[in-house]
C-alpha positions as CSV (number, residue, x, y, z in Angstrom):
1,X,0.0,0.0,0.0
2,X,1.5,3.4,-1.2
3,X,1.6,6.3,2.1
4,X,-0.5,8.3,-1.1
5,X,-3.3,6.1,-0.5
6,X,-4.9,4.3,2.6
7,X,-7.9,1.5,3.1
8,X,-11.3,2.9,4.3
9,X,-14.7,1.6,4.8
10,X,-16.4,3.5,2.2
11,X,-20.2,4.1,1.2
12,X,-21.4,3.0,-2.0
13,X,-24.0,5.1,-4.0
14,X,-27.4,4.9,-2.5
15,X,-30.1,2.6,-4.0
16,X,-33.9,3.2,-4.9
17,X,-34.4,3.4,-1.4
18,X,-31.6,5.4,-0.1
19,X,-30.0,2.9,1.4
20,X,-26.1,2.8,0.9
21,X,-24.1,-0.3,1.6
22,X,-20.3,-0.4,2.1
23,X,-17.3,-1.4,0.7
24,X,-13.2,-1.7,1.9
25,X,-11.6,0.6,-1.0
26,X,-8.3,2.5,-1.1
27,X,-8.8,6.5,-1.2
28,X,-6.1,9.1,-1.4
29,X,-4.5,10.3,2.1
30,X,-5.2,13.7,3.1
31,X,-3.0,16.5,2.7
32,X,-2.8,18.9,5.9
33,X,-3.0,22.6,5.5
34,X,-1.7,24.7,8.5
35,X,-2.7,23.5,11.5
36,X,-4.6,20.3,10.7
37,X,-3.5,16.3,12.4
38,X,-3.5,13.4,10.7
39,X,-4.2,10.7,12.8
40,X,-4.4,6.8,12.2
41,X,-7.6,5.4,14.1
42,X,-6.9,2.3,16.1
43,X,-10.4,1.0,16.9
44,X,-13.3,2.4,15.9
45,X,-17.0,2.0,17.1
46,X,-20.6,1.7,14.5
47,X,-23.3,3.8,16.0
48,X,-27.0,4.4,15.8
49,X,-26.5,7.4,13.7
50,X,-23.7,5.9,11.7
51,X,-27.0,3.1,11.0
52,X,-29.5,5.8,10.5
53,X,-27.4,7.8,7.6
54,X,-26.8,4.5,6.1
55,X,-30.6,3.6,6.2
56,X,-31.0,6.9,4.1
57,X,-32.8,8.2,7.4
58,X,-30.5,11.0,7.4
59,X,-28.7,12.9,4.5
60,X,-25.4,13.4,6.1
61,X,-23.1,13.6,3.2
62,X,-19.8,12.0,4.0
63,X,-18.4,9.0,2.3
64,X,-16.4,7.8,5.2
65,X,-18.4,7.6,8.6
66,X,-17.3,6.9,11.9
67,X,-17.4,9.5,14.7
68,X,-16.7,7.4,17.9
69,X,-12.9,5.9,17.9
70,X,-9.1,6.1,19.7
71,X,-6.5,7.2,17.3
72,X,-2.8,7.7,17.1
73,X,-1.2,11.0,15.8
74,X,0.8,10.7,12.4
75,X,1.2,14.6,11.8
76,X,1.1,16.6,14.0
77,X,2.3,19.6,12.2
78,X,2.0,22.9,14.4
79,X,-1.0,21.8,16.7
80,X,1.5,20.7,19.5
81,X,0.3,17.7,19.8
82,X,3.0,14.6,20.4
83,X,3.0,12.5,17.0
84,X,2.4,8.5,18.4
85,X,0.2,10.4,21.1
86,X,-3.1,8.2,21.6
87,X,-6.3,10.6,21.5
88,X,-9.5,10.5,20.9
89,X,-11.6,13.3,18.7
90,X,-15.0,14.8,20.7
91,X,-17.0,15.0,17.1
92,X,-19.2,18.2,17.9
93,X,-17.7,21.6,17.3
94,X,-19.9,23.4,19.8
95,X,-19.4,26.3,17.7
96,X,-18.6,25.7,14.4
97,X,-21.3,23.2,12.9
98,X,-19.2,22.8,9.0
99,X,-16.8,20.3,11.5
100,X,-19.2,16.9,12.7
101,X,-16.8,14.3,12.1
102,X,-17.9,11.5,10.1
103,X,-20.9,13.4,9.2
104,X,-20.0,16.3,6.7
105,X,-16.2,15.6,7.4
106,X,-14.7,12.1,6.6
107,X,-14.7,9.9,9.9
108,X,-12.5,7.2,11.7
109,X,-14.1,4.1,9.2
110,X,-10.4,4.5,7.6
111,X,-6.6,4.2,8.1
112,X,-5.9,7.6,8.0
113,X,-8.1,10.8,9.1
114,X,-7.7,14.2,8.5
115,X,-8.5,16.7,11.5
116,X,-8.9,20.3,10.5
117,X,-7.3,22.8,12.2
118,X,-10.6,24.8,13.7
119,X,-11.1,21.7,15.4
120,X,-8.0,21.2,16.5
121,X,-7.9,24.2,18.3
122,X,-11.5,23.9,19.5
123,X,-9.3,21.0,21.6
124,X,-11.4,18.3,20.0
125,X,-8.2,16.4,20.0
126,X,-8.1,14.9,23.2
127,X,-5.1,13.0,24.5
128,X,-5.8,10.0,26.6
129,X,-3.9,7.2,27.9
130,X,-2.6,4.4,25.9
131,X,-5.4,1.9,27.1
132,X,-8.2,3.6,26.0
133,X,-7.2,2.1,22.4
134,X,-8.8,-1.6,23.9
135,X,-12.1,-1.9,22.2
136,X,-14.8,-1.7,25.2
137,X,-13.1,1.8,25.4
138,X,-12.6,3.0,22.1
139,X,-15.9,2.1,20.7
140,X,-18.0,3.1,23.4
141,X,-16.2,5.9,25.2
142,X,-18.3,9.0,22.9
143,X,-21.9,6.9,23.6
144,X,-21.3,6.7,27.5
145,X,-20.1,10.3,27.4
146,X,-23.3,11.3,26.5
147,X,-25.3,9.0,29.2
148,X,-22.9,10.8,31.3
149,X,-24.0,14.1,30.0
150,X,-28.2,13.4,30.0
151,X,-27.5,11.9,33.8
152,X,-25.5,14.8,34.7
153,X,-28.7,17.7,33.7
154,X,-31.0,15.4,34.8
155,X,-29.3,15.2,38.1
156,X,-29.0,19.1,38.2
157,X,-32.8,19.1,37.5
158,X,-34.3,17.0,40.4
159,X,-34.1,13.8,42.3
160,X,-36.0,10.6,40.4
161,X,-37.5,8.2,42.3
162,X,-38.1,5.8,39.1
163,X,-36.4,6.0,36.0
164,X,-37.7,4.7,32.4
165,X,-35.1,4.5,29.7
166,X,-37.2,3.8,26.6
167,X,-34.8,2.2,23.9
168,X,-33.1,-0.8,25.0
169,X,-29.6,-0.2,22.1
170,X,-26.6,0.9,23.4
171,X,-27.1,4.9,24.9
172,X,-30.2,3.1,26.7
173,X,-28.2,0.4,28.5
174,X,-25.3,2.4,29.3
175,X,-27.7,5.1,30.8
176,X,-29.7,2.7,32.9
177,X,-26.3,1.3,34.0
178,X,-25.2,4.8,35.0
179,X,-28.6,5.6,36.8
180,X,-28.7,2.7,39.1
181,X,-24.9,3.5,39.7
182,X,-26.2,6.6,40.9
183,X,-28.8,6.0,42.8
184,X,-28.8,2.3,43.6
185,X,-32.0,0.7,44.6
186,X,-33.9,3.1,42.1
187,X,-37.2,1.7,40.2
188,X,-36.1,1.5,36.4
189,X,-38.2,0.1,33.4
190,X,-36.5,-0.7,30.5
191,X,-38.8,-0.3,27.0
192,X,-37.4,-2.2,24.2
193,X,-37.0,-5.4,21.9
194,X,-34.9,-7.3,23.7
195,X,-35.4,-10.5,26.1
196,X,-34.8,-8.3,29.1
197,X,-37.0,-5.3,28.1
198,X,-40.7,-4.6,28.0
199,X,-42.1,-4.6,24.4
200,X,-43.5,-0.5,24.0
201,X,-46.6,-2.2,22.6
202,X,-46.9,-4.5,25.6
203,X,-50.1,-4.5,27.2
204,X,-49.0,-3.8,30.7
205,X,-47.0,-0.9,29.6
206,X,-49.3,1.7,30.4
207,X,-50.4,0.2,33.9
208,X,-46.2,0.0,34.9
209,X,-46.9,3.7,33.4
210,X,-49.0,4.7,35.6
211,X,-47.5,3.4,38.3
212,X,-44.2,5.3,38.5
213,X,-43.8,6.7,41.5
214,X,-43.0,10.3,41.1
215,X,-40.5,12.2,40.4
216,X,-39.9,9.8,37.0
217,X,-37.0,10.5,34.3
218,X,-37.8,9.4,31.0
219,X,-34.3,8.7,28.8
220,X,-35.5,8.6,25.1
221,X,-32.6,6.8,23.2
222,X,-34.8,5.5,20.3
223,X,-34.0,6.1,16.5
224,X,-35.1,9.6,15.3
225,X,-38.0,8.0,14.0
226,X,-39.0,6.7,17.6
227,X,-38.7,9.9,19.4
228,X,-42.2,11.4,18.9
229,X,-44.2,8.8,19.4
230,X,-41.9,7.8,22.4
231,X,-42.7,11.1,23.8
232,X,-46.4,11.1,23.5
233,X,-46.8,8.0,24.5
234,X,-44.9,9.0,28.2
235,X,-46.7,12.1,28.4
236,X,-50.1,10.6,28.3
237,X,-49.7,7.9,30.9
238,X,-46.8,8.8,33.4
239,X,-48.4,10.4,36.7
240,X,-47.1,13.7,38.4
241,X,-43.4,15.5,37.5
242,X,-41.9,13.7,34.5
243,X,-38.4,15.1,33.4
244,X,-37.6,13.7,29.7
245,X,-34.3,13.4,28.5
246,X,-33.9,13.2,24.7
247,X,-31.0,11.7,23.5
248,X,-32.2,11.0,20.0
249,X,-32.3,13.1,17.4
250,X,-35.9,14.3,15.5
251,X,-36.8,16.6,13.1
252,X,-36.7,20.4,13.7
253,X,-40.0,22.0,14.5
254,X,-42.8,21.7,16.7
255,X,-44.3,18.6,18.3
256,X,-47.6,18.5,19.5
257,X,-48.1,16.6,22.8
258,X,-51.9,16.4,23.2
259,X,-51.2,15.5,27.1
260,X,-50.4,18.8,27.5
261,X,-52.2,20.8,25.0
262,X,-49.3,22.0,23.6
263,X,-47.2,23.0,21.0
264,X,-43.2,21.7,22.0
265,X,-40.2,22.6,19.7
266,X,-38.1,19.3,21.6
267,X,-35.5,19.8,18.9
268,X,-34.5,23.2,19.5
269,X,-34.4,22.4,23.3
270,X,-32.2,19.8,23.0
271,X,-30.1,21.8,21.0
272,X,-29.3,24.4,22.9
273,X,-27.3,22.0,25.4
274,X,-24.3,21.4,23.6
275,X,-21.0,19.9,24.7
276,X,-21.6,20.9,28.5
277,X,-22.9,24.5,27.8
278,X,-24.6,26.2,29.0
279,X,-24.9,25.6,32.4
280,X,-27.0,25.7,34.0
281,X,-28.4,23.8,31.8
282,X,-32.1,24.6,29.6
283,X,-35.2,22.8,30.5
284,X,-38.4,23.4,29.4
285,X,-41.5,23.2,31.9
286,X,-45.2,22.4,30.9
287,X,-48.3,21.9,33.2
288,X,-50.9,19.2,32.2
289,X,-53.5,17.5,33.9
290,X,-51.8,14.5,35.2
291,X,-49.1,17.2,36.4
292,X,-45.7,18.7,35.6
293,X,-43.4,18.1,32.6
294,X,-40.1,19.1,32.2
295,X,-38.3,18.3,28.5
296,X,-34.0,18.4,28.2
297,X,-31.7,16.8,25.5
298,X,-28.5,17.7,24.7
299,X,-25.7,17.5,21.8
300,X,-22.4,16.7,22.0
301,X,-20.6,16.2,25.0
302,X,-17.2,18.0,26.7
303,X,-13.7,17.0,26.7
304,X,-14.5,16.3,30.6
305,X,-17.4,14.0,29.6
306,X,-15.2,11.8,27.1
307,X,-12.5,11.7,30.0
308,X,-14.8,10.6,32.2
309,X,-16.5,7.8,30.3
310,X,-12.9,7.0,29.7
311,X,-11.6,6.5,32.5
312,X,-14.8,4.5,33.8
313,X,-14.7,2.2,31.2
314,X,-11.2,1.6,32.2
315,X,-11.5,1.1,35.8
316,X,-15.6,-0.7,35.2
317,X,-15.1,-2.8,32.1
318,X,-18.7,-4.7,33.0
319,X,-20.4,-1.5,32.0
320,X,-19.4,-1.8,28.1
321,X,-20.0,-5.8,28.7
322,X,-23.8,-6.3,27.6
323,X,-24.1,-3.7,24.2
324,X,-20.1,-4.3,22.8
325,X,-21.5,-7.7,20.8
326,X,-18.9,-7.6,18.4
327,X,-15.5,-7.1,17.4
328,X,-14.2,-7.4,13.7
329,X,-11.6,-6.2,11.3
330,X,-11.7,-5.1,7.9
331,X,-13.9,-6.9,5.7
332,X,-15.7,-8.3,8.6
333,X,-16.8,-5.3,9.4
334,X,-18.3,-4.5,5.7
335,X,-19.9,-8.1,6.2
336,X,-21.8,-7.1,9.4
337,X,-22.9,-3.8,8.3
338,X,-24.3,-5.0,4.8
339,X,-25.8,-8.0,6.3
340,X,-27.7,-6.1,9.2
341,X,-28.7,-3.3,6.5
342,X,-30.1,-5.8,3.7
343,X,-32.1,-8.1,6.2
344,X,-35.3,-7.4,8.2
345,X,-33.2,-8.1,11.6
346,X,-30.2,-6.6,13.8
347,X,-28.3,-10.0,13.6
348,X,-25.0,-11.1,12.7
349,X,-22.9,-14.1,13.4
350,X,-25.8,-15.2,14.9
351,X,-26.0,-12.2,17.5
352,X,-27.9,-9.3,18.1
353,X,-26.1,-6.1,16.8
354,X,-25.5,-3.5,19.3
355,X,-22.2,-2.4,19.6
356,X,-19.7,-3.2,16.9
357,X,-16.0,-2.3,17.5
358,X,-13.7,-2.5,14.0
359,X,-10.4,-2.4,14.7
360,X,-8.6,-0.7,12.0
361,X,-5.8,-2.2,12.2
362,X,-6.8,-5.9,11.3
363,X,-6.4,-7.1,7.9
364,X,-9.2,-9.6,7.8
């Protein structure tokens, strides 16, 4: 392989129904401008998101994806940086939205990954030890992170009694790990498709609903598409002060929760919490008959969040052991990811898909 060029895990042109599968190609490396890092990603994680914009769900435009990783530094050219350093990239400019990494910028789905210099000095580079390149870390450092973050507003909000993470993938588990970390002995309800999680069209789901005792956090970690109806379907049934936490994306504009009689723009609320700021941070209040309800979200995370997740993955690997399901190189990877996106199931090797780790480095 010539330095000019380097393997990534490339997208192929969408089909009929937007869909894009994947292929391991060679593109050309990167030149750096003033500034910029080149880095060479170790192991690199396959999220939600990363599934949504390859579902055609979402119209993010870059070829490579990948925003969740550990890297090495190539080049470091005038960023100061250490070349060989380990790091990981926080892929949310909180101020500069042309930089989401493996988004509208080429991601970590490759050998070699160009970091631009506004970024760079933004301190999205962040150097971490040498052992956050093992997989449970690398891969799920950025997803915990945010857990971390939707705990931590929550948290500043008001004291649960029973929490409800509705969207058993990998944000859901990780934040109903971090809850009952928090505040062991609390009442939690887990709303998904797996064995361990209540069906959301489960008969009993309303009563267990009703039921919470209050004050009840709702963590919405569903697919975009999910998120509405998610949060209707909360609003109507759950008693007394409910504080929801949206983690998943939706469209932009007003939704209409008929609980309340009212008109919410949940998008722009999460929005305006991005990677730690402000803070304190926004929630939204709204009366309805059944009694208060208090709406958050966020974006991004901080360099303090990634550290932490970090360094608790390090120290309490059981928290990454339910969702990282698999671990594969190079063409396995493009294997998994076509297989899960042209069958009706999240299954490969004969195992539920939640997290997937590739590690770049593997030739198979």
């Amino acid at each position: 392989m010539s330095a000019a060029t380097h393997r990534a895990l490339v997208r192929r042109p969408a089909d009929a129904s937007g869909r894009t599968l994947v292929e391991v190609t060679e593109v050309p490396t990167p030149r750096l401008g003033p500034g910029d890092v080149l880095l060479a990603p170790t192991t690199v994680g396959v999220c939600g998101t990363d599934w949504q914009i390859l579902r055609g769900l979402r119209d993010d435009p870059s070829p490579v994806l990948g925003h969740e990783g550990v890297a090495h530094v190539v080049e470091a050219g005038e960023s100061g940086l250490p070349v060989g350093a380990t790091v990981t990239v926080n892929p949310t400019h909180p101020r500069d939205p042309s930089f989401l990494l493996g988004h509208n910028v080429p991601g970590l789905w490759a050998e070699r990954t160009r970091i631009p210099a506004t970024a760079v000095r933004a301190g999205l580079v962040v150097p971490v030890p040498s052992s956050a390149a093992r997989p449970e870390v690398s891969a799920l450092a950025e997803p915990l992170a945010s857990a971390l973050y939707g705990v931590q507003i929550a948290c500043h909000t008001l004291r649960p009694a029973a929490v409800v993470v509705w969207g058993d993938g990998v944000v859901g588990r990780l934040a109903r790990a971090l809850w009952l970390r928090r505040l062991p002995g609390l009442y939690s309800l887990l709303v998904g498709h797996g064995a361990d999680a209540i069906d959301p069209r489960a008969p009993e789901l309303p009563r267990l609903l009703a039921g919470l005792p209050s004050p009840a956090v709702a963590v919405i970690t569903t697919p975009r598409t999910g998120t509405v109806e998610a949060l209707t379907f909360l609003g109507r049934r759950v008693p007394g002060t409910l504080l929801v936490d949206v983690h998943a994306g939706l469209p932009s504009g007003p939704v209409r929760l008929p609980a309340a009689d009212v008109d919410i723009d949940v998008a722009s609320i999460r929005a305006a919490n991005c990677g730690g700021s402000p803070w304190p941070p926004r929630v939204e209040e709204f009366t309805h008959p059944r009694g208060r309800l208090l709406v958050c979200g966020h974006r991004g995370v901080s360099e303090g969040h990634l550290r932490e997740a970090i360094d608790l993955l390090r120290t309490r690997p059981e928290l990454g052991e339910q969702v990282l399901t698999h671990q594969v190189g190079w063409n396995e990877a493009a294997d998994l990811i076509n297989t899960v996106l042209t069958s009706s199931v999240r299954r490969a090797h004969a195992r539920r898909v939640l997290k997937a780790a590739i590690r770049v480095g593997s030739r198979t």
